[in-house]
C-alpha positions in Angstrom: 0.0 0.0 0.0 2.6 2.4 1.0 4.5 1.8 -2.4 0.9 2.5 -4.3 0.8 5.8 -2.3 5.2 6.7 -3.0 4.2 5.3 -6.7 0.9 7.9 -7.4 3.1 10.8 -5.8 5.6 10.2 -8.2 3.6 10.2 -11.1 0.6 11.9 -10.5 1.2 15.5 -12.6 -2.3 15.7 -13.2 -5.4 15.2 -11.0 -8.1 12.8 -11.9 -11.4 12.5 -9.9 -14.8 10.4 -10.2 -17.9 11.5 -11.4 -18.9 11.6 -7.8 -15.5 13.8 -7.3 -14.0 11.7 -5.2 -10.3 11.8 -5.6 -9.1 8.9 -8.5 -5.3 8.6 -8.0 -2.9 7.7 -10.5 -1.3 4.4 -8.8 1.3 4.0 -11.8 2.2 4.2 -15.2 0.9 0.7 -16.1 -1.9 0.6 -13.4 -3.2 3.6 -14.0 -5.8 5.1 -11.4 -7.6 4.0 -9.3 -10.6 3.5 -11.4 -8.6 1.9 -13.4 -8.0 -0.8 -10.9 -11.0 -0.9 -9.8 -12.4 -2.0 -13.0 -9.7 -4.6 -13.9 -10.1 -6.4 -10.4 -14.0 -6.4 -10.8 -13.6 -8.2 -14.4 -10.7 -10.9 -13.1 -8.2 -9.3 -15.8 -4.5 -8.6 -14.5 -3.2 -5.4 -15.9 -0.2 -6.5 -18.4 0.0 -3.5 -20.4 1.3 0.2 -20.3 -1.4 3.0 -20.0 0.3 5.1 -22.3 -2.8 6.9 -23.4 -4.6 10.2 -21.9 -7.7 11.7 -22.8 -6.2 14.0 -25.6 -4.2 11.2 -26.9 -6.6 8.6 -27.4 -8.9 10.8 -28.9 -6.2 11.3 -31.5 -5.7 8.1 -31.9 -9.4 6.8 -32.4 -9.7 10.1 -34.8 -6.1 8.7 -37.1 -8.6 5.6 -37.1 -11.5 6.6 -39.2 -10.0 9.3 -41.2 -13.6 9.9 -42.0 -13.3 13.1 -44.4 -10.2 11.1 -46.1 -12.0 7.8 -46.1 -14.9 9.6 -47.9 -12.4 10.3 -50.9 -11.1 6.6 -51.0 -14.3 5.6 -50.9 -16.3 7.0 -52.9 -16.4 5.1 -55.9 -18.9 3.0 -53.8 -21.9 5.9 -53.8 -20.7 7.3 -57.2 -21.4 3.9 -59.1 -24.7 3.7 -56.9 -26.2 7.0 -56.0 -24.4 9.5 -57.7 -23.5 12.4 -56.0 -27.0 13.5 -54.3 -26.6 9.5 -53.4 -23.2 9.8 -51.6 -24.1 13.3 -49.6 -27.2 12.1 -48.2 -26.5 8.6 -47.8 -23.4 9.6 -45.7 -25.5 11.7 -43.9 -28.1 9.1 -43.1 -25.2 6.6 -42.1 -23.9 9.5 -39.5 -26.7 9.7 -38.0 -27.4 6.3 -37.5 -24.0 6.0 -36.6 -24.6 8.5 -33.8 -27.7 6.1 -31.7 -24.5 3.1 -32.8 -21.8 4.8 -31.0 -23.8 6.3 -28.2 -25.2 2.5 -27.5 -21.2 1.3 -27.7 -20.0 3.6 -25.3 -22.0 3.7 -22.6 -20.9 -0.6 -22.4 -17.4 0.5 -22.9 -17.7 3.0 -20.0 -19.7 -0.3 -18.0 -16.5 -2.4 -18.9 -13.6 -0.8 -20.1 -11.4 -3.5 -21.3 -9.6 -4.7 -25.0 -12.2 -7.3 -25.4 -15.1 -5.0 -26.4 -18.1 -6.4 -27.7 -17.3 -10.1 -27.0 -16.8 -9.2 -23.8 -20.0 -7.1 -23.0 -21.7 -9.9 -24.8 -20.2 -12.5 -21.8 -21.7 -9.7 -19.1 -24.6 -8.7 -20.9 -26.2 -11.5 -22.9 -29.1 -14.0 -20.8 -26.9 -16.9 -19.2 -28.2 -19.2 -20.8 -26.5 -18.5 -24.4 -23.5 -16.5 -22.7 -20.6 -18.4 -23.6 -21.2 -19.4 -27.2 -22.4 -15.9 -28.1 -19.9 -14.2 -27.0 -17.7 -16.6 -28.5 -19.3 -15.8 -31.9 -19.4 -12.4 -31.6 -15.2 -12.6 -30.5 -14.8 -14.3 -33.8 -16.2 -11.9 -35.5 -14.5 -8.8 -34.3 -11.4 -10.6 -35.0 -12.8 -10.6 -38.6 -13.9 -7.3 -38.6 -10.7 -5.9 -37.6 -8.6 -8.2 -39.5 -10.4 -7.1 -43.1 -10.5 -4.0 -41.9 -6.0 -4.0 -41.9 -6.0 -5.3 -45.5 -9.2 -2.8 -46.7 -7.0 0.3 -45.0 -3.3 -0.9 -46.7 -5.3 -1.4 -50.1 -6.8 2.0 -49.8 -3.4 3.8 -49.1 -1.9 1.6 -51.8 -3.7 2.3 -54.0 -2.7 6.2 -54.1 0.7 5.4 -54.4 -0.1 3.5 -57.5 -2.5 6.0 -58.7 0.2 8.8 -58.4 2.6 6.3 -60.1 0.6 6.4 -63.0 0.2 9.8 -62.8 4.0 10.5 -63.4 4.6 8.1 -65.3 2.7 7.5 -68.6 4.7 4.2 -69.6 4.2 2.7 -66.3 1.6 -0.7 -66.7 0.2 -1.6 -63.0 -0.2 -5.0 -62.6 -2.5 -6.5 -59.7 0.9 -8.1 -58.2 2.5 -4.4 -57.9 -0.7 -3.3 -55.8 -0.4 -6.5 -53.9 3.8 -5.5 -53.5 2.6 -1.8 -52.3 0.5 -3.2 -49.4 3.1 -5.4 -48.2 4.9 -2.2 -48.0 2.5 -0.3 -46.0 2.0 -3.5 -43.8 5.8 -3.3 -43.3 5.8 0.1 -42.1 2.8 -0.4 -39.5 5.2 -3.4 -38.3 7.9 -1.2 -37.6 5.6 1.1 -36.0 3.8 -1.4 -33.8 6.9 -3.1 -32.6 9.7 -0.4 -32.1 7.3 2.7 -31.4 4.8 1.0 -29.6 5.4 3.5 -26.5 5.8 6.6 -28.6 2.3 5.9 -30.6 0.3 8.4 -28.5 3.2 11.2 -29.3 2.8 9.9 -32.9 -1.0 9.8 -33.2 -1.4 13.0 -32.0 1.3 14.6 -34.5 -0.9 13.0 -37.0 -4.2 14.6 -35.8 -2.6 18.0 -36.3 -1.9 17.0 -40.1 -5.5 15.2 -40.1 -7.1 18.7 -38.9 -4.8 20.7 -41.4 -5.0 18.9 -43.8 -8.4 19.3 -44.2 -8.3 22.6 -44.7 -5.3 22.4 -47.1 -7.8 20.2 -49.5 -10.6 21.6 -49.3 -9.8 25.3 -49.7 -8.3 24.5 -53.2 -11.5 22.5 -54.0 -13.6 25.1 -53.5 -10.8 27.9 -54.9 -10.0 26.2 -57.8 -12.7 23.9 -59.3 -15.3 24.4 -61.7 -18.0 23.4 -59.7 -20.9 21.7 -60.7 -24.8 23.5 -60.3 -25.9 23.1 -56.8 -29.5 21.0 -58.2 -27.6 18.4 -59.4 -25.3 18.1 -56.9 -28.2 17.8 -53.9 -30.7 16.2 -55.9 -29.6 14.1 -58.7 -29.8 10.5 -57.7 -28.0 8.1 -60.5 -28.2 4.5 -61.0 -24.6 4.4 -62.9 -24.5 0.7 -62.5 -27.8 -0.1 -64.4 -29.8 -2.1 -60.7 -33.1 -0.8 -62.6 -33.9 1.2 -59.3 -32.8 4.6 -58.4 -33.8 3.7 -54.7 -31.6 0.3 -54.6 -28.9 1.3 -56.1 -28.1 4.7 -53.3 -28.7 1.9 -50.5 -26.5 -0.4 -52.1 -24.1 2.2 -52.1 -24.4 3.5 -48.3 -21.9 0.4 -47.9 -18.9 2.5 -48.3 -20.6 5.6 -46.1 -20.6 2.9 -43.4 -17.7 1.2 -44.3 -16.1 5.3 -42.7 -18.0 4.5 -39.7 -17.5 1.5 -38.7 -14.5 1.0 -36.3 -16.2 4.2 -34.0 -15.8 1.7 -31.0 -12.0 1.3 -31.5 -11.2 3.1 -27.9 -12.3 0.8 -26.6 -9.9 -2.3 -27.5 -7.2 0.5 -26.1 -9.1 0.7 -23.0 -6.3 -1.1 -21.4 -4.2 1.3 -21.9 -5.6 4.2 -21.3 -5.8 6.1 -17.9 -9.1 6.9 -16.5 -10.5 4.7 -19.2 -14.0 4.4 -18.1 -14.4 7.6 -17.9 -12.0 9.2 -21.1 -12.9 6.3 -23.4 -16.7 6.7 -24.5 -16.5 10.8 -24.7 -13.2 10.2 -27.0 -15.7 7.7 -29.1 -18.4 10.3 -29.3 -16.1 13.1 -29.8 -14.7 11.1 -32.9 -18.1 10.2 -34.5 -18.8 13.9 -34.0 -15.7 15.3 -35.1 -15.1 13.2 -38.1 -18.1 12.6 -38.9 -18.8 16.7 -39.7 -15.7 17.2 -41.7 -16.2 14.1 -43.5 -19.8 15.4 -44.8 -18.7 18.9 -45.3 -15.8 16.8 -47.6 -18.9 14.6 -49.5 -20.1 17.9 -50.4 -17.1 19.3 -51.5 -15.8 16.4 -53.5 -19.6 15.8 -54.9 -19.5 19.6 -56.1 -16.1 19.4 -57.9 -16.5 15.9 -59.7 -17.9 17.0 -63.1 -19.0 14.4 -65.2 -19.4 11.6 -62.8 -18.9 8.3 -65.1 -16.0 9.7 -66.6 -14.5 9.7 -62.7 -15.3 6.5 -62.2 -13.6 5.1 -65.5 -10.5 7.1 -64.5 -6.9 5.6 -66.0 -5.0 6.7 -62.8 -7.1 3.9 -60.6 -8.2 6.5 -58.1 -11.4 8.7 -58.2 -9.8 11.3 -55.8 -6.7 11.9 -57.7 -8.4 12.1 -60.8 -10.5 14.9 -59.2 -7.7 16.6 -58.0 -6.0 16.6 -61.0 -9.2 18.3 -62.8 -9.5 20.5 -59.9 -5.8 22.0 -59.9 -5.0 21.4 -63.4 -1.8 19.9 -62.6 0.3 16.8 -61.5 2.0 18.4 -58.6 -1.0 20.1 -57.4 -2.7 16.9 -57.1 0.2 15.2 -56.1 0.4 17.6 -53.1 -3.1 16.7 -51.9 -3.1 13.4 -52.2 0.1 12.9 -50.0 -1.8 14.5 -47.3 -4.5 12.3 -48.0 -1.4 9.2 -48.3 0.4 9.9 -45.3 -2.7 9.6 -42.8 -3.9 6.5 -44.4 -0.4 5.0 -43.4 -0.4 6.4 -40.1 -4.8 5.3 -39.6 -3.0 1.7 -41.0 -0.2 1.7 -38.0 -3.4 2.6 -35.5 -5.9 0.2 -37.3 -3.2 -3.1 -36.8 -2.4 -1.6 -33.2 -6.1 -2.1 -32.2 -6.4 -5.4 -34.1 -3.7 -7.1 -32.2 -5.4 -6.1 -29.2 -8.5 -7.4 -30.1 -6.8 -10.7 -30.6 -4.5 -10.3 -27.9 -7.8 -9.9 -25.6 -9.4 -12.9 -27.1 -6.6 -15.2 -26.9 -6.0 -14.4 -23.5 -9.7 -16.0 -22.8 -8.7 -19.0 -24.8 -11.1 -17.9 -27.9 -8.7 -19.0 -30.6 -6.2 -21.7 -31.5 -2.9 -21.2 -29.8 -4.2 -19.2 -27.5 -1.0 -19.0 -24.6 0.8 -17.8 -28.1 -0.9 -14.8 -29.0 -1.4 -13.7 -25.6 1.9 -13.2 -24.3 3.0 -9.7 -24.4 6.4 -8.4 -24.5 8.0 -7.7 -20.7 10.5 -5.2 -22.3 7.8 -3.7 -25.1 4.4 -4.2 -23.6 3.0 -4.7 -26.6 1.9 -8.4 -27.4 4.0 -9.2 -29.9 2.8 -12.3 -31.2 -0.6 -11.0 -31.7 1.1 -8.4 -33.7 2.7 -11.0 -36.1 0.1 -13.0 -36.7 -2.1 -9.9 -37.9 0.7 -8.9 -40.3 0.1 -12.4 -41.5 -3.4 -12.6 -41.7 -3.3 -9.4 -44.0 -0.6 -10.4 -46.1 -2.7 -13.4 -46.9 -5.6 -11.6 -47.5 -3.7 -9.4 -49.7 -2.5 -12.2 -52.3 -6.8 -12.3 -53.2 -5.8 -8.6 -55.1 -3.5 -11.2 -57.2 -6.8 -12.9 -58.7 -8.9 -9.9 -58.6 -8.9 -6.5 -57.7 -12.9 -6.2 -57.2 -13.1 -9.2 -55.2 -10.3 -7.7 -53.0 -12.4 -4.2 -52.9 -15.3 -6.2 -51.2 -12.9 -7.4 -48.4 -14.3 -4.0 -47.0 -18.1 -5.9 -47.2 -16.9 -8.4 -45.5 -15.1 -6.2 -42.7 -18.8 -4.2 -42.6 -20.4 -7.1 -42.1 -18.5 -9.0 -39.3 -18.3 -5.2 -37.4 -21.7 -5.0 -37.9 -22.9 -8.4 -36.5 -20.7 -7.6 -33.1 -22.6 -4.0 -32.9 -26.1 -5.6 -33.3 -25.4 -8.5 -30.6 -24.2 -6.8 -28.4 -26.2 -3.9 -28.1 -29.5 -6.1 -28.2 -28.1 -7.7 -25.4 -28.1 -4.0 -23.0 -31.5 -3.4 -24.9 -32.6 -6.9 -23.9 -32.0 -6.2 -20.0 -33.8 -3.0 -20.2 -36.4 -4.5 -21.4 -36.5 -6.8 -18.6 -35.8 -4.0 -16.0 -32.7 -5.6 -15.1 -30.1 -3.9 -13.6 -27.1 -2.6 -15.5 -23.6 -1.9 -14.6 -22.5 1.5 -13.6 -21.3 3.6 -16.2 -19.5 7.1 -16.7 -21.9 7.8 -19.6 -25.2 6.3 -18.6 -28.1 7.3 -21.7 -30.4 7.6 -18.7 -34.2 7.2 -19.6 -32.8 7.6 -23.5 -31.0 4.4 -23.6 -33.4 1.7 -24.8 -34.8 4.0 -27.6 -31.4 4.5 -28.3 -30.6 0.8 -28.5 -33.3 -0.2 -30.7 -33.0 2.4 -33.1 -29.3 1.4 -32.8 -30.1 -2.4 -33.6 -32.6 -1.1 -36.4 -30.1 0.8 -38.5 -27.4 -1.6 -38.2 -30.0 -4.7 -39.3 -30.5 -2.5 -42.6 -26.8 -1.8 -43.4 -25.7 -5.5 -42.7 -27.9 -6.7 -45.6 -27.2 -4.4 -48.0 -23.4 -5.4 -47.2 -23.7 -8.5 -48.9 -24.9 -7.0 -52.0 -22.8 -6.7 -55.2 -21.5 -3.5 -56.6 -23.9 -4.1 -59.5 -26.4 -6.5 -60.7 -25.7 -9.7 -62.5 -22.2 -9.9 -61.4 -19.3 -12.0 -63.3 -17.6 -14.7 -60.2 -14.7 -12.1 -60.6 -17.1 -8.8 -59.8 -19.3 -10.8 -57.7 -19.3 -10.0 -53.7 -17.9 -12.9 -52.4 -18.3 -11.3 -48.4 -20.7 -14.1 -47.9 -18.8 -17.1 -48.5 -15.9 -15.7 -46.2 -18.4 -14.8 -43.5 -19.7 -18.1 -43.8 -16.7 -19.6 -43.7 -15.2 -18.1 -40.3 -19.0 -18.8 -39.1 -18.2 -22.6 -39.9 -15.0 -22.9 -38.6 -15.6 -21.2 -35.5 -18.5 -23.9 -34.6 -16.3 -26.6 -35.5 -13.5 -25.1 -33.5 -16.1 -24.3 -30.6 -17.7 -27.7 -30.6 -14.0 -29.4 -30.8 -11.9 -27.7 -28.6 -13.6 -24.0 -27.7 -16.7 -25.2 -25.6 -13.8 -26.4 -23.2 -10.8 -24.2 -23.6 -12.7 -20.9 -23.8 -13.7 -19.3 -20.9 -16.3 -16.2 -21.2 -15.2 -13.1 -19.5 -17.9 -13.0 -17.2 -16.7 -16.6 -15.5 -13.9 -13.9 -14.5 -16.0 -11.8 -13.2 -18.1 -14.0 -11.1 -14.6 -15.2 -9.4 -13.6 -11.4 -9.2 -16.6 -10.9 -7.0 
């Protein structure tokens, strides 16, 4: 006790209190406060990593994550094919909002248990006790999915700007699908490096980023609006296209809100840093809303932007350089270095939300490991004693994506609906688990205590949450257009299904006696 006390005096440059305002004292640098503690010994977890994060810092961090307003560039080939331009502004809008009862719904649980597991392991608490276990071990399966895809999605995207600006300098340059494929292995290398040998530094670094994700917004979108030829306001709000023939004007913009969400999704990614993150309870779910609110404005001021300076929308989409945004750079400053100079801001925080994307998938996986949820489990949840990172949870995502990857080898459109299939999965884990805290409302049971309690609001909240995520999740299994070739068709299903299939087997095999649901933790906690 006396070396907690010597411990928080050392360390304890800034004060941190309750919502009660009771005192909550920084025991140490990998303990964190007191709250902190608390929390860890009321869900059986022992604390085995560095709480390197503050509020400012992990807000940074979760922002670097969704990129939103650069994401909506990458992207939006998705709403252009299906919606047009009137199709990609208000789609995105819809998804924000929706987005807004999703994230509200995720973080008052992350504020209830703040720990790397997220969703599985609110599921464990959460969900009736009858189906506890299995569901939970579901939904972890899936998040490991989701985040996985979501590693290979984010190194394709940033790629594929370094091949589009190839192309742009270079008229004899060919791209072949195996030079993409080359390109992401080089952005995977660089969030490797990052990961292993800057793992302590990646708040400091996170934060630099922020700065150039907040100035760099302005540095693009000023020339956009300075230097355009902008299209007539009408047809930019209210002309709906169906660019990829569906038949139905209606169809096709919902088809196309997959990319709108695609920005979104990912909002709850706090919270697998919750471990390492002082005060977490209390710093985690106001960085998550901060984020959806943050990004989520600039990245719809940005859709309107972009959807004013596009021009002739199918000659956008059939662009030669590979990348919509370029192209529309290009046309906007008239010139290769002009659109060369926005698109590295654009390039260097996609590398940077890539480094932050594979630093909250490993500890996703580290978190379920350490629960026995997948095979060679005691591997991948061993963290490094000299790093504090978990090391081996960072390898095997590497290799995951790598693999993933080698799919752009066969086709590049069945590799672009990798970000389906990441939709999906995230999506499942966000219905689950939040029916489960709507589910105990509903049954007037009670609820942990949270830092961000929605009060009287939350079981609207949740259902409307649940609602808008069932409708996303099926149009994510859609094709990008109708009657697809097997090369163009969206094969998101069959991999879902897959991992569905071999998580049973695994489960009924070995998982319905290795793995152990967080709340069996708990229960001995108490």
């Amino acid at each position: 006790m006396n070396h907690q006390k010597e411990a928080a005096s050392h360390l304890d440059s800034e004060p941190y209190y309750s919502d009660a305002g009771e005192p909550n004292v920084l025991i140490s640098a990998k303990d964190g406060t007191t709250a902190d503690q608390h929390d860890m010994i009321r869900m059986g977890k022992r604390q085995q990593t560095q709480r390197n994060f503050r509020h400012i810092t992990i807000l940074g961090f979760c922002t670097v994550i969704l990129s939103i307003w650069e994401n909506i560039l990458s992207t939006a080939v998705f709403a252009l094919g299906n919606g047009g331009t009137a199709g990609l502004i208000w789609g995105y809008l819809i998804c924000m909002i929706g987005f807004g009862f999703v994230t509200a719904s995720l973080a008052e649980m992350a504020s209830m248990a703040p720990t790397s597991g997220g969703q599985y392991h609110w599921v464990s608490e959460f969900a009736p006790p009858s189906c506890q276990k299995f569901i939970s071990y579901m939904v972890g399966w899936l998040g490991v999915l989701g985040w996985q895809t979501a590693a290979a999605f984010v190194s394709y995207l940033t790629g594929k700007q370094i091949q589009g600006l190839i192309i742009l300098w270079n008229d004899s340059y060919v791209p072949h699908q195996w030079h993409g494929t080359l390109i992401i292995w080089a952005v995977l290398s660089v969030c490797l490096v990052f990961n292993i040998f800057c793992s302590k530094k990646l708040p400091l670094i996170e934060g630099v980023i922020v700065i150039l994700h907040l100035a760099g917004f302005f540095a693009v979108i000023i020339p956009l609006w300075v230097m355009g030829d902008r299209s007539p306001s009408g047809d930019v709000f209210t002309l709906f296209q169906d660019n990829m023939m569906w038949g139905s004007i209606p169809l096709s913009t919902m088809v196309g809100l997959t990319g709108a969400a695609g920005c979104f999704v990912g909002v709850e990614a706090g919270a697998h840093m919750s471990e390492e993150v002082r005060n977490a309870a209390h710093v985690i779910p106001r960085a998550m809303m901060w984020t959806w609110l943050g990004n989520g404005i600039m990245g719809w001021i940005m859709a309107i932007t972009f959807s004013f300076c596009v021009g002739d929308t199918m000659s956008v989409l059939m662009t030669p350089l590979g990348s919509q945004q370029i192209q529309v750079f290009l046309n906007t400053t008239g010139s290769a270095a002009g659109a060369t100079g926005l698109t590295c801001i654009t390039l260097v925080i996609g590398v940077f939300a890539c480094v932050a994307v594979m630093a909250t998938n490993s500890r996703q996986l580290f978190a379920f490991a350490r629960d026995n949820g997948v095979p060679f489990s005691r591997t991948f949840s061993q963290v490094s004693p000299t790093l504090g990172v978990p090391l081996n949870a960072v390898y095997v995502t590497i290799l995951f994506v790598l693999m993933l990857s080698m799919i752009n080898l066969g086709s590049t459109v069945a590799f672009t609906q990798v970000l389906s299939l990441g939709v999906s999965a995230m999506l499942t884990t966000y219905m689950i688990s939040i029916s489960c805290v709507a589910l105990k409302r509903i049954r007037r049971e009670p609820l942990l205590p949270s830092k961000f309690n929605l009060g009287k609001f939350g079981l609207p909240i949740n259902i409307i949450a649940v609602l808008f995520l069932l409708f996303l999740w099926i149009f994510a299994f859609f094709p990008t257009a109708p009657s697809p070739s097997p090369a163009d068709m969206n094969w998101a299903i069959l991999g879902y299904g897959a991992v569905i299939i071999f998580a049973l087997i695994y489960y009924v095999f070995r998982g319905r006696h290795a793995y152990v649901g967080p709340v069996e933790y708990v229960r001995k906690g108490h």
